[in-house]
C-alpha positions as CSV (number, residue, x, y, z in Angstrom):
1,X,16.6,-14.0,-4.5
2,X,16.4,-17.2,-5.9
3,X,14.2,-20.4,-6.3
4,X,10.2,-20.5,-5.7
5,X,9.9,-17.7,-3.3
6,X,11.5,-15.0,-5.3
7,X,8.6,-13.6,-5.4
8,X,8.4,-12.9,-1.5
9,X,11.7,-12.2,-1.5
10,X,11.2,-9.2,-3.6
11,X,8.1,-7.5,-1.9
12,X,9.9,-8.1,1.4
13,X,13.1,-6.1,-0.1
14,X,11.0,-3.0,-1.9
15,X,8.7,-3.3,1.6
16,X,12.0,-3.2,3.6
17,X,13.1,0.1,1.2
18,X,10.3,2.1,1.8
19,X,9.8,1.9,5.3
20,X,11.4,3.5,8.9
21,X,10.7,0.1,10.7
22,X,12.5,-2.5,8.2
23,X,12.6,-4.8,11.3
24,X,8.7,-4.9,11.6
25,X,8.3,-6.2,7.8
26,X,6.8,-9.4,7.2
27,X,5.3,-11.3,4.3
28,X,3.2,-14.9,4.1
29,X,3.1,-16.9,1.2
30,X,-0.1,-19.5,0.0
31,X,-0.7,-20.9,-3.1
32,X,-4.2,-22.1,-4.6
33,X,-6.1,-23.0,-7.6
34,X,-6.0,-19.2,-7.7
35,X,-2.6,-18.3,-7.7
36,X,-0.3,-17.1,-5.5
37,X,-1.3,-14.7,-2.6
38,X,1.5,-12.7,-0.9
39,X,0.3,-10.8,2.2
40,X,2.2,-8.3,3.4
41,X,2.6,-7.2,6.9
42,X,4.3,-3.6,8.1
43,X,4.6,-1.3,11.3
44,X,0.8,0.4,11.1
45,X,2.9,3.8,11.5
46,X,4.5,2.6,8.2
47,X,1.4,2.1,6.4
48,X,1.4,5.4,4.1
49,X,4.4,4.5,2.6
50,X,3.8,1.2,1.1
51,X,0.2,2.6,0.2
52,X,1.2,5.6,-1.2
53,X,-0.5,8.7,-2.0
54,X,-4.0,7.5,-3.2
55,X,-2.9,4.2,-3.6
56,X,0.2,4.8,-6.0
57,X,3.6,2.9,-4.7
58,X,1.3,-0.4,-3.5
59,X,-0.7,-0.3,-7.7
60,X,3.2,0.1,-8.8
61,X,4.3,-2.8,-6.4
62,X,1.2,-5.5,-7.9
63,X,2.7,-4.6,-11.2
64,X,5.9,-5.3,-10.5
65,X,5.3,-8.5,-8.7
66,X,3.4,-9.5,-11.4
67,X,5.8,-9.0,-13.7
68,X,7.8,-11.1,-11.4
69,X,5.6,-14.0,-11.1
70,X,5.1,-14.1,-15.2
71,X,9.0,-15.0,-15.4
72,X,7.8,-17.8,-13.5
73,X,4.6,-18.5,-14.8
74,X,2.9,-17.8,-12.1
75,X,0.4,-15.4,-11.4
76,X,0.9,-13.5,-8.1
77,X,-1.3,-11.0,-6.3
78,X,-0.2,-9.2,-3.0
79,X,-2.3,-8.2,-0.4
80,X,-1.4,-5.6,1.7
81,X,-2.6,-6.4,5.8
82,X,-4.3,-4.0,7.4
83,X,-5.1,-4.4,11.5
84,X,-8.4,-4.4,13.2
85,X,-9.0,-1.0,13.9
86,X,-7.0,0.9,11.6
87,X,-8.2,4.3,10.3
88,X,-8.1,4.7,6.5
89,X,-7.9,8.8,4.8
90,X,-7.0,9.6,8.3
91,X,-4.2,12.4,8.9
92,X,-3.0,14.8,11.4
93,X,-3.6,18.6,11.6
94,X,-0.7,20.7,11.0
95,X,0.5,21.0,14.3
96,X,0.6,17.0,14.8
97,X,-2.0,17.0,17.3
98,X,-5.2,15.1,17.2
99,X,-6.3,13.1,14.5
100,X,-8.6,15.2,12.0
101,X,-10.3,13.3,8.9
102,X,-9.3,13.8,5.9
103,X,-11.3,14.5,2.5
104,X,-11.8,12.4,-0.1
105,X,-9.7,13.2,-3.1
106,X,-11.7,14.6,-5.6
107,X,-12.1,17.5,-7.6
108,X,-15.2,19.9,-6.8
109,X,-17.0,22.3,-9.2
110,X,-17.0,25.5,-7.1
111,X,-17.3,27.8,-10.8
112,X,-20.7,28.6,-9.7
113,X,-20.0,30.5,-6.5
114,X,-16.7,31.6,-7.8
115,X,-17.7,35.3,-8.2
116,X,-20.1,35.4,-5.6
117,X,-20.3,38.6,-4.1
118,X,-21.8,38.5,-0.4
């Protein structure tokens, strides 16, 4: 990884780590008034692992890159693509059959109907 796109260079490589279709990884670059904007492209099967569970691996990857760009004094952001269509908190039932939806990850206060007697 050397010279301006380093920082490409190094989503493409963690991108590539992560996923089962390595091939199907791609990455853009732009630069603007703004910054620069890295947007990544992977396999939509691939999705949840450069995601993350609620959003973990692709928060850990933004700090990294930006940690990356700072060497440079630049300051990158990466945007992760998503396709038209694509299903977000989406997840198969056990048996991998259809599609069921998946809750939103919070915590619910069932202590009032915890010792409820029917």
């Amino acid at each position: 990884m050397a010279g301006q796109n380093q920082d490409q260079d190094f989503v493409e490589y963690v991108a590539k780590a992560l996923v089962n279709r390595p091939d199907d990884v791609s990455s853009t670059r732009t630069v603007d008034e703004m910054g620069v904007l890295i947007t990544l492209k992977v396999n939509p099967e691939d999705m949840g692992y450069v995601i993350g569970r609620q959003g973990s691996t692709a928060r850990a990857l933004r700090t990294l890159l930006r940690t990356v760009g700072a060497k440079n004094n630049a300051r990158v952001n990466l945007k992760i693509f998503e396709p038209e269509g694509s299903r977000r908190f989406e997840r198969r039932d056990d048996a991998g059959a259809a599609p069921v939806a998946a809750a939103p990850v919070e915590m619910i206060d069932t202590s009032a109907v915890d010792n409820l007697q029917i």
